[in-house]
C-alpha positions in Angstrom: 60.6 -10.2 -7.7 61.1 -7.7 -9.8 60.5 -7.2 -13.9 57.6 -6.4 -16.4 56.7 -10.0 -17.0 54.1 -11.8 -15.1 57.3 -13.5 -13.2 57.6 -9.5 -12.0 54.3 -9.8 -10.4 54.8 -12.9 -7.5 55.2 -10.6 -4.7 52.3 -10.4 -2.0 51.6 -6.7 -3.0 51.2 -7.5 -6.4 49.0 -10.9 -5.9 46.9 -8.8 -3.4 46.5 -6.2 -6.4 45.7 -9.0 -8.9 42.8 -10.4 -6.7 41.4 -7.2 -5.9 41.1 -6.6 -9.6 39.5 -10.5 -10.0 38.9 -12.7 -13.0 37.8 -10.4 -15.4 41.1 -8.2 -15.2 43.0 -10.1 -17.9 46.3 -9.0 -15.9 45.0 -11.9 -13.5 44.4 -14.4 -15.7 47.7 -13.7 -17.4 49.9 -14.5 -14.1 47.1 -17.5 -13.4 48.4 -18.5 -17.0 51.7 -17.9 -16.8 52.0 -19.9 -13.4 50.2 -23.1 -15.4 52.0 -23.1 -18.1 55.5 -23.1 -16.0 54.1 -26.6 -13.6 53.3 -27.8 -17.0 57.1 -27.8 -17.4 57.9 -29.7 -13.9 54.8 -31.9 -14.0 52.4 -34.0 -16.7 49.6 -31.9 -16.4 47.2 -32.4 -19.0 44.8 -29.4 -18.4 45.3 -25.8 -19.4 44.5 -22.2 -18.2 44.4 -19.4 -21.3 44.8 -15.8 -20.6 41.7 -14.2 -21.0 41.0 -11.1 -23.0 38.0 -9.2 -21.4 35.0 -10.1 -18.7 32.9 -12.0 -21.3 36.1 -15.0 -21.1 35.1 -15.4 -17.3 33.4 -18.6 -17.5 35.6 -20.5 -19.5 38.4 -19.5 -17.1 36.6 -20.3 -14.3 35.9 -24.0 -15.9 39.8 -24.1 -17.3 40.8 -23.2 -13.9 38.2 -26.0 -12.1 39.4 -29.5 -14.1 43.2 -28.0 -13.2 42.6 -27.7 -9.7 41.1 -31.2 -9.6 43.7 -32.7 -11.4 45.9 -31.4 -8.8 44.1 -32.1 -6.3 43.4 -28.6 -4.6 42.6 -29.5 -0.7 40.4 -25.7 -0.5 36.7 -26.7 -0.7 36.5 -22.8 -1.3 37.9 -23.2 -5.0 36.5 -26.8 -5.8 33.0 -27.0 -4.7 29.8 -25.3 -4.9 28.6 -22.9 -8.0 31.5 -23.3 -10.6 30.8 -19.2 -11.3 30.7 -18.0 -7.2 33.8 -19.7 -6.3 36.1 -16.6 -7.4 34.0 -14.1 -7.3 35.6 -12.6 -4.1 39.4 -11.3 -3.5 39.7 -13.4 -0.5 39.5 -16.9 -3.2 41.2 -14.9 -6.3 44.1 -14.5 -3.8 43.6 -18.4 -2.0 44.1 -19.4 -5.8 47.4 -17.4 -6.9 48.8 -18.6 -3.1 47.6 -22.2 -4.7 49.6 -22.1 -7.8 52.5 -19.9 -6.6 53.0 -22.7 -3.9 52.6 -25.9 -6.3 55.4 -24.0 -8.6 57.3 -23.8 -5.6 56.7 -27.5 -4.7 57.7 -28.6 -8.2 60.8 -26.6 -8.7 62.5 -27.3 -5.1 61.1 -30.9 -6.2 62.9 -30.9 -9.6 66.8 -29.4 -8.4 66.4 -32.4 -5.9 65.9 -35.0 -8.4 68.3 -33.7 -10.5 71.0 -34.1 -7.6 70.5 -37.8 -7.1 72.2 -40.3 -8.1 71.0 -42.9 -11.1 70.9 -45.9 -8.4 68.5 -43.7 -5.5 66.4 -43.0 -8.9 65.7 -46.3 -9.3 65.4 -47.5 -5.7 62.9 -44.7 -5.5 60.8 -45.5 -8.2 61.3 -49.5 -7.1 59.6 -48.3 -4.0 56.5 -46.5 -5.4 56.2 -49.6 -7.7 55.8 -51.7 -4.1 53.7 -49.3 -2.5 51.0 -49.3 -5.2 51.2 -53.3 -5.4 50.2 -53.6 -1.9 47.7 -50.4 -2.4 46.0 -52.8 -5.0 46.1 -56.0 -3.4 44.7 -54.0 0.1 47.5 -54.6 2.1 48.9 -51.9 4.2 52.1 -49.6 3.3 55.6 -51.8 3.2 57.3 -51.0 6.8 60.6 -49.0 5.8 62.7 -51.4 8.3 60.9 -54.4 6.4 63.5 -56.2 4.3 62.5 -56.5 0.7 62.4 -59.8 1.1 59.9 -60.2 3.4 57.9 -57.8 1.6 58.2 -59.9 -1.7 57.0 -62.9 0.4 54.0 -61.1 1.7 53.1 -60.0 -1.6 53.2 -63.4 -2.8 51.1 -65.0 -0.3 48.8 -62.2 -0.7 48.1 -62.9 -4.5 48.0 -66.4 -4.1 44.9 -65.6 -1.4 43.4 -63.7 -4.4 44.5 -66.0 -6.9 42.3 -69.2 -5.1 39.0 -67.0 -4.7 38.5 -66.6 -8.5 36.4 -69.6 -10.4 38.2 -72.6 -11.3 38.1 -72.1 -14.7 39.9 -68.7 -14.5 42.7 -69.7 -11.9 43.4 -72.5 -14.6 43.7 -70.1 -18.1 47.5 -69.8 -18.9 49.1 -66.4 -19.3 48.6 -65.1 -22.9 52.8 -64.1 -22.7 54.0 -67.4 -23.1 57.8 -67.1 -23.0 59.5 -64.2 -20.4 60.9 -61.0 -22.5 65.0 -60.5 -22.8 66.0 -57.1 -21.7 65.8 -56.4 -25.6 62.5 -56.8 -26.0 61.4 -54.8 -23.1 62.9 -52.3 -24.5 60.7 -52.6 -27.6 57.8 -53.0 -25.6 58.4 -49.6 -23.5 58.9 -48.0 -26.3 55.7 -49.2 -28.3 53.8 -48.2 -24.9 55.3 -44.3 -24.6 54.2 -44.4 -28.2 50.6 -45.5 -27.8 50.8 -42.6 -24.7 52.0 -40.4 -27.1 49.0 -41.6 -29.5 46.4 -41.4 -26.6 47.0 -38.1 -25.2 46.8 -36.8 -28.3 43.1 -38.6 -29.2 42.2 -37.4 -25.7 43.0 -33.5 -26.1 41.2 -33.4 -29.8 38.7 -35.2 -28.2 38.3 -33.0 -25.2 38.6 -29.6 -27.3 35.6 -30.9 -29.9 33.9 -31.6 -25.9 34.5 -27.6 -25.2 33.1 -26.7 -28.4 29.9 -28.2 -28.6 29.3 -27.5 -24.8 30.3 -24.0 -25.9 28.2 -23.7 -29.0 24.8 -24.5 -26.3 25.3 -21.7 -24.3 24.9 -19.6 -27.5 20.8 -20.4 -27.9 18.8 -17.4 -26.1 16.8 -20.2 -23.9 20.3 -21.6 -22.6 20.9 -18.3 -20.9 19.1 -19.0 -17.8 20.1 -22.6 -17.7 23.9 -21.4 -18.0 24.6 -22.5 -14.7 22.7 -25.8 -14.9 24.9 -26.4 -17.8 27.9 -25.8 -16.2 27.5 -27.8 -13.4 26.1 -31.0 -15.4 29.0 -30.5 -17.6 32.0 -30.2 -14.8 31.9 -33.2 -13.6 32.4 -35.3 -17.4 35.3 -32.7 -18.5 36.9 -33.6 -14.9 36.5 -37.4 -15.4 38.6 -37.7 -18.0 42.3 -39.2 -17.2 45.6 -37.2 -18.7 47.4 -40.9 -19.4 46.1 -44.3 -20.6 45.9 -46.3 -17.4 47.1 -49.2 -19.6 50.4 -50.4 -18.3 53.0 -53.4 -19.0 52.0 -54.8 -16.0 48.7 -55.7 -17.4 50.5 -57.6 -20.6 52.0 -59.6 -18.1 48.6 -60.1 -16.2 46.5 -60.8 -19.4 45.0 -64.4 -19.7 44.6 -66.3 -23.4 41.1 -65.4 -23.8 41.6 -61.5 -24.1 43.1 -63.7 -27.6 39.6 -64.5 -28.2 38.4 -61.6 -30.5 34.6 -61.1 -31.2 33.8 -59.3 -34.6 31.4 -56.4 -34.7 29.6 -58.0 -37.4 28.6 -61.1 -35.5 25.6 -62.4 -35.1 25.3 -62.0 -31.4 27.2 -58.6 -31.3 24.7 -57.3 -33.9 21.6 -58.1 -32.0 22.5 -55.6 -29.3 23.9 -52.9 -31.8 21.7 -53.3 -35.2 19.5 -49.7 -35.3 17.8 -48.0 -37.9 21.0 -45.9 -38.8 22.7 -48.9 -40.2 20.2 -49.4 -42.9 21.3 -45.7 -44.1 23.4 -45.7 -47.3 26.1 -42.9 -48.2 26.5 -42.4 -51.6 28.7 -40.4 -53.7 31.6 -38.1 -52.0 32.2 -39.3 -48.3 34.0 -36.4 -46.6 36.6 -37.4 -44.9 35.6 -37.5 -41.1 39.1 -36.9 -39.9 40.5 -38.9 -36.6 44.3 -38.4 -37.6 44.8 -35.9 -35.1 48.6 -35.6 -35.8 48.1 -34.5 -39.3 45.6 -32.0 -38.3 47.6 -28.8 -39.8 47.0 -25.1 -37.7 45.6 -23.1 -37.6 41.8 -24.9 -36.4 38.9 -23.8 -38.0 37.2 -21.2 -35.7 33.2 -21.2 -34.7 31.3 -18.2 -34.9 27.6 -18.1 -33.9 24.9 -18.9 -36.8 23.9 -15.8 -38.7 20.3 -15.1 -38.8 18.3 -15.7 -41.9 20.8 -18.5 -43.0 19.7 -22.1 -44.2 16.3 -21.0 -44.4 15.6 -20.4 -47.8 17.3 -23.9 -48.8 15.3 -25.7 -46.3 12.0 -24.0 -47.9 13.1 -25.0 -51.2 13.5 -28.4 -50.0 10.1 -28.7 -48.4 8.5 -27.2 -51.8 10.5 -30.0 -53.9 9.7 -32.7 -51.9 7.1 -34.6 -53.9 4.7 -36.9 -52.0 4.3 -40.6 -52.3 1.6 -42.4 -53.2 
């Protein structure tokens, strides 16, 4: 393809040229970026890969670059296991991972024009489907046979659940659904739109909550002993920023699942909740102005405050001050 952009460079000459350079030519990172940024139109990807600036932005590309590929679920070993800083250190896995991306763009935009050529009632068979095939996934039984009628299907399920149903304690098989009375069409409505709102809510809790993650991790690496655990570090870190899931796993299907005693709400101040959590910290009283500890992420205004690395010679004085005021007790 032709052009200036990084659209101009998706050729094999130019990818070959790219890798050669590696990750700490910022041209490849920009394309890596660029091809990102363009599935996170097609597909609800939650992770991101920045554009770097120089060599010393290596390793956070490199981790950027390893919670994408496990969200997506890269099949090359070569890009997804072993040292987190070897695995693109060569052309041969710089070019593996633009052929990665280049083909998942592909996948998603052939993927989209084909959606958007169906009609309204395939959509919803479609999706009615899935929503049969991840039923029997969770209840262990194998995929729906295609020539299968959906009745049949339906009658499996049901003699399936009712096998779960009589393995579970008396006492739970007997609790009554907490939704009492079925939904009209109207309210379901209401309720799918209070849940894409609580989505909305959750993935943005989860990204402040994941950039605050980067940032501490971050500000370790910047003590002179850290140096030679860098790799350690990374390694221990990987697997907790992978773990974390783009989309609240909570669902409408567990409303209709929930039993009255998820209506049975403990306190945090009760006695036998504060046995397990009562700690010397509790005791400790804040007085005068509380600064405000945030957790309104949609009223946080741009542009962040940005870390720079403690200055030497800082803090001490006060601290020595402190230590000279301090009168002893008797």
């Amino acid at each position: 393809m032709e052009g200036g952009g990084p659209e101009g460079c998706l050729s094999m000459e130019s990818f070959t040229q790219l890798a050669e350079a590696g990750i700490s030519s910022p041209q490849f990172t920009a394309v890596c970026s660029w091809l990102v940024s363009e599935l996170r139109t097609l597909c609800p990807l939650e992770e991101v890969v920045n554009p770097t600036h120089g060599p010393e932005d290596a390793e956070t590309f490199q981790i950027e670059v390893s919670g994408l590929l496990s969200e997506l679920f890269c099949p090359y070993p070569s890009l997804t296991s072993g040292d987190l800083r070897s695995r693109l250190r060569t052309p041969a896995s710089c070019l593996q991972l633009l052929y990665f991306l280049s083909s998942e763009l592909l996948a998603a935009r052939l993927q989209a024009r084909k959606k958007g050529r169906l009609p309204e009632e395939e959509v919803r068979a479609a999706e009615a489907v899935r929503e049969l095939q991840c039923i029997c996934q969770s209840l262990g039984m194998p995929r729906p046979d295609p020539a299968c009628s959906i009745r049949q299907i339906m009658a499996d399920v049901e003699s399936k659940i009712s096998e779960v149903v009589s393995t579970l304690p008396a006492q739970r098989q007997q609790m009554a659904p907490l939704l009492k009375v079925p939904p009209t069409s109207k309210e379901w409505e209401a309720l799918k739109g209070i849940q894409e709102a609580l989505q909305v809510e959750y993935r943005c809790r989860l990204h402040m909550m994941i950039t605050r993650f980067d940032v501490t991790i971050a500000s370790f690496h910047w003590s002179e002993r850290a140096k030679d655990r860098s790799v350690a570090m990374a390694e221990a870190f990987r697997p907790l920023r992978e773990s974390f899931l783009a989309d609240s796993q909570v669902t409408l299907a567990h409303l209709l699942a929930a039993r009255e005693d998820f209506s049975r709400i403990v306190k945090t101040s009760s006695g036998a909740t504060r046995d397990k959590t009562a700690c010397a910290v509790n005791k400790v009283l804040m007085t005068g102005g509380v600064p405000d500890r945030g957790g309104r992420p949609n009223e946080i205004e741009p542009p962040m405050p940005v870390w720079e690395k403690r200055r030497e010679g800082t803090g001490g004085g006060h601290q020595h001050r402190g230590k000279q005021g301090r009168k002893k007790k008797k």
